[in-house]
C-alpha positions in Angstrom: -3.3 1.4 28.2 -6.1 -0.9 26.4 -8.5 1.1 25.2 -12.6 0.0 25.8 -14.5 -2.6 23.6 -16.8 -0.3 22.2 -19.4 -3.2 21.3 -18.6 -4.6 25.7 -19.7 -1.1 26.6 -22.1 0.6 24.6 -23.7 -2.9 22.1 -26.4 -0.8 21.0 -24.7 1.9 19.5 -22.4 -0.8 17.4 -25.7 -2.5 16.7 -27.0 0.7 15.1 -23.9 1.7 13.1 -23.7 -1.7 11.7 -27.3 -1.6 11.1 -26.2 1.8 9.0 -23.3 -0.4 7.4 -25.7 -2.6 6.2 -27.8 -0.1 4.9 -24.8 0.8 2.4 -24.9 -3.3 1.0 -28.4 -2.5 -0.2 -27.3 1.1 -2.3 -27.2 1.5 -6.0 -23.5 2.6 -5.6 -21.4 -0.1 -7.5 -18.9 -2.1 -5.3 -16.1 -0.1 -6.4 -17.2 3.1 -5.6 -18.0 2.5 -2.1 -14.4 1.3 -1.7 -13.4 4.2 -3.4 -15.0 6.9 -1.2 -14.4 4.7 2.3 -10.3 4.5 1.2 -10.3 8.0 0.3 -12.3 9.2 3.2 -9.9 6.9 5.9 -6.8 8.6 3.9 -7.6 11.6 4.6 -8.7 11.5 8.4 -5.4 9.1 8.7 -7.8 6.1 9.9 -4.8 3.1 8.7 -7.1 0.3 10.0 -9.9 1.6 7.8 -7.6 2.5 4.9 -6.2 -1.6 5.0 -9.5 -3.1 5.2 -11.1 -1.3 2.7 -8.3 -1.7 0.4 -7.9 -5.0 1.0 -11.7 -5.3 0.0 -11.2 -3.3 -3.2 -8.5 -6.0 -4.5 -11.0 -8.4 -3.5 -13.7 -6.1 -6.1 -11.1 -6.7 -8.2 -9.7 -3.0 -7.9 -6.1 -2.8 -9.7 -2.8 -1.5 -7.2 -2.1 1.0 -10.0 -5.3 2.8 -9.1 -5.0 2.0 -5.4 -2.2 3.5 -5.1 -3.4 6.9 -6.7 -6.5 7.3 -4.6 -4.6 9.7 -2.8 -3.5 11.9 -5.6 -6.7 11.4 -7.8 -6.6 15.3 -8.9 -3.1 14.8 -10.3 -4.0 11.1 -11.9 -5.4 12.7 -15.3 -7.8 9.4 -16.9 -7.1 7.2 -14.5 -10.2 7.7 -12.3 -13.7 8.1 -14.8 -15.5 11.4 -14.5 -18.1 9.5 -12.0 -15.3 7.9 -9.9 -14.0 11.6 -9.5 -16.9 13.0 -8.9 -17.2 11.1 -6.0 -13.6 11.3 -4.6 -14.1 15.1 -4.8 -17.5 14.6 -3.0 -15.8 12.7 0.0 -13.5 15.2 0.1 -15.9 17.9 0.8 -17.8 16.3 3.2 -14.8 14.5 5.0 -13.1 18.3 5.3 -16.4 20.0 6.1 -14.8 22.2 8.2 -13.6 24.1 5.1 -17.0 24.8 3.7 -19.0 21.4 3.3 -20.3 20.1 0.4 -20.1 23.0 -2.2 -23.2 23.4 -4.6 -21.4 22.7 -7.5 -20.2 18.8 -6.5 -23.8 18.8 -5.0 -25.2 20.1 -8.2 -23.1 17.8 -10.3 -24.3 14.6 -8.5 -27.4 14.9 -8.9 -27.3 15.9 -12.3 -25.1 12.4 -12.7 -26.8 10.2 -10.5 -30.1 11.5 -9.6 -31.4 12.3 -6.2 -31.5 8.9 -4.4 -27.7 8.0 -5.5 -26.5 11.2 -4.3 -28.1 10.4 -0.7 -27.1 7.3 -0.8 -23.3 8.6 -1.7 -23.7 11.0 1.2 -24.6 8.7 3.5 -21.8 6.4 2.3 -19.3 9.1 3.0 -21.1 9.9 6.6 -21.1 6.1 7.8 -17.5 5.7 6.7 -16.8 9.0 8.8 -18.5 7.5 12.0 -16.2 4.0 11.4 -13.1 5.9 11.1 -13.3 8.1 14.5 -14.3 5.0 16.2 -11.3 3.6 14.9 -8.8 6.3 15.7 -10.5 7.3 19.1 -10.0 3.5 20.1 -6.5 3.2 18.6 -7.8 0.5 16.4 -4.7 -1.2 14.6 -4.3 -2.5 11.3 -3.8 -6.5 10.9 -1.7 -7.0 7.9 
């Protein structure tokens, strides 16, 4: 069975979270790192059309495959992430898994120690928005197009 066009039924509620997608174009949070946290945060809550698009967008940033393809296992890469770029990852984990305890205070502690207040929102929302997009996805059965 097809399942609903979201934007057919309810076009205010895609017009608000793409007015919150658009919000995210006008961040401080370089290019890269919003691909980083949105593949990372699709990985883990299995999204696959979210994970292609937003690494196809990453090669696009100019990401390399080497690094694409260790977004998954970023604790295990050693230098292959900065200490910002983990940062982050470990951030979207927390808040992607916030059944397990949320965002701890010492990731929250650490960001804004590294990027200030107003980054640190920003990366939250970042990691919240990419959240919404991926249930969407899944609960419609949103397929990849490769």
């Amino acid at each position: 069975m097809d399942r609903l066009k979201i934007n057919d039924i309810e076009p205010s509620a895609m017009t608000t979270l793409l007015k919150l997608e658009q919000y995210l174009t006008d961040t401080s949070i370089p290019k890269n790192h919003k691909e980083l946290i949105k593949i990372r945060a699709s990985q883990i809550n299995g999204c696959a059309y979210c994970t292609n698009m937003h690494l196809q967008d990453a090669r696009k940033a100019g990401e390399t495959e080497a690094r694409l393809g260790l977004i998954c296992v970023w604790k295990e890469a050693g230098n292959v992430f900065t200490e910002e770029e983990r940062l982050l990852l470990g951030i979207t984990e927390e808040i992607t898994l916030i059944h397990r305890n949320g965002l701890s205070d010492y990731l929250y502690e650490k960001s804004v120690k590294t990027f200030g207040e107003k980054r640190t929102a920003e990366i939250i929302m970042n990691v919240i928005i990419i959240n919404a997009w991926n249930r969407l996805a899944i609960s419609l059965q949103t397929k990849p197009t490769v």
